[in-house]
BAKOLFI-360458 format. One record per residue (C-alpha): residue number from 1; residue in three letters; x, y, z. Coordinates in nm, 3 decimals. Layout:
BEGIN
NUM; ALA; X; Y; Z
...
This chain:
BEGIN
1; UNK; 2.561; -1.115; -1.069
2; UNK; 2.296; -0.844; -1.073
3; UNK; 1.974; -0.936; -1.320
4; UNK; 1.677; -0.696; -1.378
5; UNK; 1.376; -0.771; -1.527
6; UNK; 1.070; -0.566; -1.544
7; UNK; 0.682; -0.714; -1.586
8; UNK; 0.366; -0.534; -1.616
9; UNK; 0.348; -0.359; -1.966
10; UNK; 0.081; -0.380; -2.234
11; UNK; -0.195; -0.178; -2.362
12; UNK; -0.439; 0.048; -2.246
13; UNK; -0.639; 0.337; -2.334
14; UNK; -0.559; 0.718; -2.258
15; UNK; -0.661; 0.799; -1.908
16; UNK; -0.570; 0.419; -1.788
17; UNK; -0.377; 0.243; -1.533
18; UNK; -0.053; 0.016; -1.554
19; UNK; 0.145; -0.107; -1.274
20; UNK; 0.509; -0.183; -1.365
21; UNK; 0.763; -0.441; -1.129
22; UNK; 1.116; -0.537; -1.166
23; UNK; 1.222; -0.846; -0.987
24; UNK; 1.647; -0.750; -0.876
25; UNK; 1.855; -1.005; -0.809
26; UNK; 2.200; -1.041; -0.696
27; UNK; 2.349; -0.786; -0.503
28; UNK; 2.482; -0.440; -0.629
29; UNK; 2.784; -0.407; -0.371
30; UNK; 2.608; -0.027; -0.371
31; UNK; 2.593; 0.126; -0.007
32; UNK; 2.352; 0.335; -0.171
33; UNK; 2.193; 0.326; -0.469
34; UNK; 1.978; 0.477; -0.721
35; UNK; 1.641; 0.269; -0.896
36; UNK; 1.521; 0.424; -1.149
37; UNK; 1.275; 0.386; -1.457
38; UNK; 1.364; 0.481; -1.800
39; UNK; 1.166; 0.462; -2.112
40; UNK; 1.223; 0.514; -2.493
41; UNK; 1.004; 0.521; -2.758
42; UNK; 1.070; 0.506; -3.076
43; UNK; 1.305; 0.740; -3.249
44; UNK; 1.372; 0.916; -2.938
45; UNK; 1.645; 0.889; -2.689
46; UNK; 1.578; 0.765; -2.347
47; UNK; 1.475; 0.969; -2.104
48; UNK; 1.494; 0.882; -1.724
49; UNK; 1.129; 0.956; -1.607
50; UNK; 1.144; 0.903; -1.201
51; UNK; 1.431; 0.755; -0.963
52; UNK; 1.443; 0.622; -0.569
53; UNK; 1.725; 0.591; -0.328
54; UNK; 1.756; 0.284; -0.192
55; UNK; 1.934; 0.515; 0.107
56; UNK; 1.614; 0.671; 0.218
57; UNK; 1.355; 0.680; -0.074
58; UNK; 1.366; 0.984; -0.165
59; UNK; 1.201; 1.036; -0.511
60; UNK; 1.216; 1.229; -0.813
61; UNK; 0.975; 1.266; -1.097
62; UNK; 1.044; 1.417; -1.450
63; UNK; 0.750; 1.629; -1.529
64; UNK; 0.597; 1.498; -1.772
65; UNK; 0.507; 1.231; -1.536
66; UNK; 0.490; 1.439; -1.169
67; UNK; 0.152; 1.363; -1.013
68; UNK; 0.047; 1.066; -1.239
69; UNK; 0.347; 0.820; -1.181
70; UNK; 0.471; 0.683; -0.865
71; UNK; 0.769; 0.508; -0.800
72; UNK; 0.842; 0.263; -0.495
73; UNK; 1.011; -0.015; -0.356
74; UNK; 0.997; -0.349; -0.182
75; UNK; 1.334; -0.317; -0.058
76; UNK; 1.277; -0.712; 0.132
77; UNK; 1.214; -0.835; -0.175
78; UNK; 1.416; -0.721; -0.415
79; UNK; 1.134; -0.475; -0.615
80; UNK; 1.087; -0.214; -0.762
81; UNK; 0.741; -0.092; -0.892
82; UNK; 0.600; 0.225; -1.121
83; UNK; 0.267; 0.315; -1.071
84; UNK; 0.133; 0.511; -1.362
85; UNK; -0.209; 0.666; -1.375
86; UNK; -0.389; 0.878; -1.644
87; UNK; -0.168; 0.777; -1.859
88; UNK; -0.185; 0.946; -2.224
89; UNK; -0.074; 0.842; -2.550
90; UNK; 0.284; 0.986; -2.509
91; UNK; 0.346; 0.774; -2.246
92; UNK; 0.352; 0.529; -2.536
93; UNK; 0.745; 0.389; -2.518
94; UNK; 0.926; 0.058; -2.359
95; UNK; 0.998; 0.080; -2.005
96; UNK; 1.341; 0.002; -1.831
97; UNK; 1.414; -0.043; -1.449
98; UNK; 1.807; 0.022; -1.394
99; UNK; 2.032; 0.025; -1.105
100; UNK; 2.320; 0.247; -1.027
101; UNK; 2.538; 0.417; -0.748
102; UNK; 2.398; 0.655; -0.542
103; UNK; 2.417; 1.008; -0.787
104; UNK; 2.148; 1.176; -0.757
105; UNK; 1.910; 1.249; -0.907
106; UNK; 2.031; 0.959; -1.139
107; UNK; 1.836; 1.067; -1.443
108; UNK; 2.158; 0.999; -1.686
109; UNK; 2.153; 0.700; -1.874
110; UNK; 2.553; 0.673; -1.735
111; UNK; 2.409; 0.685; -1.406
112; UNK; 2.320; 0.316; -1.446
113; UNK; 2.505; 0.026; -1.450
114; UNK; 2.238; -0.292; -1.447
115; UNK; 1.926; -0.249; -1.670
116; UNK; 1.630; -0.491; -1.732
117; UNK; 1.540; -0.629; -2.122
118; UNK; 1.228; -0.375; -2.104
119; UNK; 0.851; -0.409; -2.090
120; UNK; 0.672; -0.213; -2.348
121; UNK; 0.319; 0.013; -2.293
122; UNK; 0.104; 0.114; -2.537
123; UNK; -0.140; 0.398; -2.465
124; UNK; -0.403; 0.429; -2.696
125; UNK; -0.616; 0.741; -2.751
């Protein structure tokens, strides 16, 4: 079966660096898919902040993170990585990886159909 789990979170302060992984295992049966990285903080509903295809990485990026994230893969092994940069205090939520079928730009949490237990960030200003 297909198991997520991400790795990487803690806390920094505003204007910081954090690099986020999620090990996949199993496979998804998905000719395509879409990875993605969700977060939620608290009291909020969560929001789907950048995706990849696993068809020919092409990328999106919600704006509040455009030009400060960046998502990528390992596709050989299996991982998926965020790469966020001047990060700010509302980047202050836990962070998901998911998996889903190719639909993009996959930024639905019903777009997803394997998610990872979550690594939480804390951005301090």
């Amino acid at each position: 079966q297909v198991q997520l789990a991400e790795s990487g979170g803690g806390s920094v302060q505003a204007g910081g660096s954090l690099r986020l992984s999620c090990v996949v295992s199993g496979y998804t049966r998905y000719r395509t898919a879409c990875m993605a990285w969700f977060r939620q903080a608290p009291g909020k509903e969560r929001e789907g902040i950048t995706t990849i295809s696993t068809g020919n990485s092409t990328t999106y990026y919600a704006e509040p993170v455009k030009g400060r994230f960046t998502i990528y893969r390992d596709s050989a092994k299996n991982l998926l990585y965020l790469q966020m940069n001047n990060l700010k205090p509302e980047d202050t939520a836990m962070y998901y990886c998911a998996v889903g079928p190719f639909s993009w730009p996959c930024t639905f949490n019903s777009d997803f159909n394997y998610w990872g237990q979550g690594t939480q960030v804390t951005v301090s200003s």
